[in-house]
FIPA-665178 format. One record per residue: residue number from 1; residue in one letter; chain; x, y, z of N, C-alpha, C in turn. Coordinates in Angstrom, 3 decimals. Layout:
BEGIN
ATOM:NUM:A:A:X:Y:Z:X:Y:Z:X:Y:Z
...
end
This chain:
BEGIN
ATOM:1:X:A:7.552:-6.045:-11.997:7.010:-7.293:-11.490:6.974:-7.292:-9.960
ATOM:2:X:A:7.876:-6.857:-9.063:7.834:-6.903:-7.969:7.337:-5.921:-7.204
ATOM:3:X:A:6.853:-4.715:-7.994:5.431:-3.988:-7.688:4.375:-4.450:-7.873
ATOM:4:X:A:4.176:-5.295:-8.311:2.875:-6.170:-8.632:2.955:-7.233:-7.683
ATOM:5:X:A:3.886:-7.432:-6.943:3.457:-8.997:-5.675:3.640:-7.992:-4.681
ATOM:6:X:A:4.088:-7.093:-4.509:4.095:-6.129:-2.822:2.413:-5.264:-2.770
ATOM:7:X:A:1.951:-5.405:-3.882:0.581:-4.452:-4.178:-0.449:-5.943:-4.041
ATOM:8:X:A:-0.214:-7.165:-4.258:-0.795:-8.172:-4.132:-0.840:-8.530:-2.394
ATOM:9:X:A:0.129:-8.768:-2.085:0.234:-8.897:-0.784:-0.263:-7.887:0.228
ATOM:10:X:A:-0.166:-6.888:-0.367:-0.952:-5.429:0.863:-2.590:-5.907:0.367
ATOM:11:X:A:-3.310:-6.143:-0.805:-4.120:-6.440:-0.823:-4.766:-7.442:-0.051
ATOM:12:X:A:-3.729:-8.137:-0.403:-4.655:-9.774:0.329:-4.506:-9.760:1.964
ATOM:13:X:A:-3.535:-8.776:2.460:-3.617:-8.509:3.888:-4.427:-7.864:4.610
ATOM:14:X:A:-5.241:-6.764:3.789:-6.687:-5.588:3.804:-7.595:-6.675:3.708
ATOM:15:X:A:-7.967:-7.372:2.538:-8.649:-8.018:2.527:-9.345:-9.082:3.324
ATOM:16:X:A:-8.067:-9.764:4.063:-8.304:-10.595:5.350:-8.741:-10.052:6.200
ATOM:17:X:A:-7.980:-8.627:6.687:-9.046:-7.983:7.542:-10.086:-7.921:7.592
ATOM:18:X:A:-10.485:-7.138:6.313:-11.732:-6.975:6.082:-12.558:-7.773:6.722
ATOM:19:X:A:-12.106:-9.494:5.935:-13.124:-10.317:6.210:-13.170:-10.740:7.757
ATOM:20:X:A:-11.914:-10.695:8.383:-11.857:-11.091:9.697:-13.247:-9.596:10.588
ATOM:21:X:A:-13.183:-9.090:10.094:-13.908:-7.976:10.969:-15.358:-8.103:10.753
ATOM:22:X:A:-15.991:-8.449:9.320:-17.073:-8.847:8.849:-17.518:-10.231:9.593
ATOM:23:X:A:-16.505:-11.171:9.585:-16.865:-12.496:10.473:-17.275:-11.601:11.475
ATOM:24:X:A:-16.746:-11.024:12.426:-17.063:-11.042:13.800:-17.801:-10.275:13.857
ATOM:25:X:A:-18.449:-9.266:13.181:-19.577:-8.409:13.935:-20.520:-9.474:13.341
ATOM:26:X:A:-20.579:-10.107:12.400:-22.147:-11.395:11.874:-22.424:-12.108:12.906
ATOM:27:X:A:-21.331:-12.275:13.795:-21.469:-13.121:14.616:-21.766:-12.360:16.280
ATOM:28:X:A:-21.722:-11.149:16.038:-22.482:-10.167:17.287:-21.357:-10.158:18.191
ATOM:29:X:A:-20.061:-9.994:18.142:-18.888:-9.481:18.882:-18.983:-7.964:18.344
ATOM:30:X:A:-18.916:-7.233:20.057:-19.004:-6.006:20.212:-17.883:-5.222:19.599
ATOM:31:X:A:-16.528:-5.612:20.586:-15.377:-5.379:20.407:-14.621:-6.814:20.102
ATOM:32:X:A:-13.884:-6.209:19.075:-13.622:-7.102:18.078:-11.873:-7.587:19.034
ATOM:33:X:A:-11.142:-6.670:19.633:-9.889:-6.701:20.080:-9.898:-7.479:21.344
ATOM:34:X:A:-10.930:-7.615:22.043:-11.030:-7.921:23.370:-11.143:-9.283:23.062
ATOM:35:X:A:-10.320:-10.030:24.262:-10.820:-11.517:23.998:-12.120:-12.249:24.404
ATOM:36:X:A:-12.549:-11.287:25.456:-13.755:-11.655:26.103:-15.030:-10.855:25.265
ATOM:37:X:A:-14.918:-10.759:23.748:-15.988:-9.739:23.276:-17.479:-10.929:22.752
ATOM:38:X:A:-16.788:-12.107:22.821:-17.995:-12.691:23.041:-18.878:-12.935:23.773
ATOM:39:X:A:-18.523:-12.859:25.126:-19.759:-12.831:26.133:-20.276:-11.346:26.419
ATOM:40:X:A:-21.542:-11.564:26.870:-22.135:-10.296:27.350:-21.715:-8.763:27.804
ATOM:41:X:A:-20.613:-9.151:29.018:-20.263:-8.281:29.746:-18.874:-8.159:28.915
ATOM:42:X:A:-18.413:-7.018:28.136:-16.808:-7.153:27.612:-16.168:-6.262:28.805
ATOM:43:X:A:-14.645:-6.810:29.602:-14.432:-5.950:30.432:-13.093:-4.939:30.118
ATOM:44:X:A:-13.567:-4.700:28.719:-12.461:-3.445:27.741:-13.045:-2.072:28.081
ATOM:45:X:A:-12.302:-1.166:27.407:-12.572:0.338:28.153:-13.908:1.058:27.187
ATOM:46:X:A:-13.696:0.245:25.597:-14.424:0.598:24.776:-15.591:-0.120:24.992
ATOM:47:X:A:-16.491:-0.209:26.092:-18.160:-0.931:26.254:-18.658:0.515:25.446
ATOM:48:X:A:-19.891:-0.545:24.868:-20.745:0.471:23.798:-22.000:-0.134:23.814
end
């Protein structure tokens, strides 16, 4: 049983990612880590 809520929980923690990363490129953030990846100019090392 308690392989079954630690395999639930790694899931639902991938999963959020997932979706957290899917939100933000729909929404045209370059770099996803940077706080400034919403405006134009991101001033992270990873510009692309």
């Amino acid at each position: 049983m308690e392989n079954f809520i630690i395999t639930a929980v790694i899931i639902l923690i991938v999963g959020s990612a997932c979706m957290y990363i899917y939100k933000a490129k729909k929404k045209g953030k370059k770099c996803i880590g940077c706080p400034e990846s919403g405006c134009s100019k991101c001033s992270c090392s990873r510009n692309e």
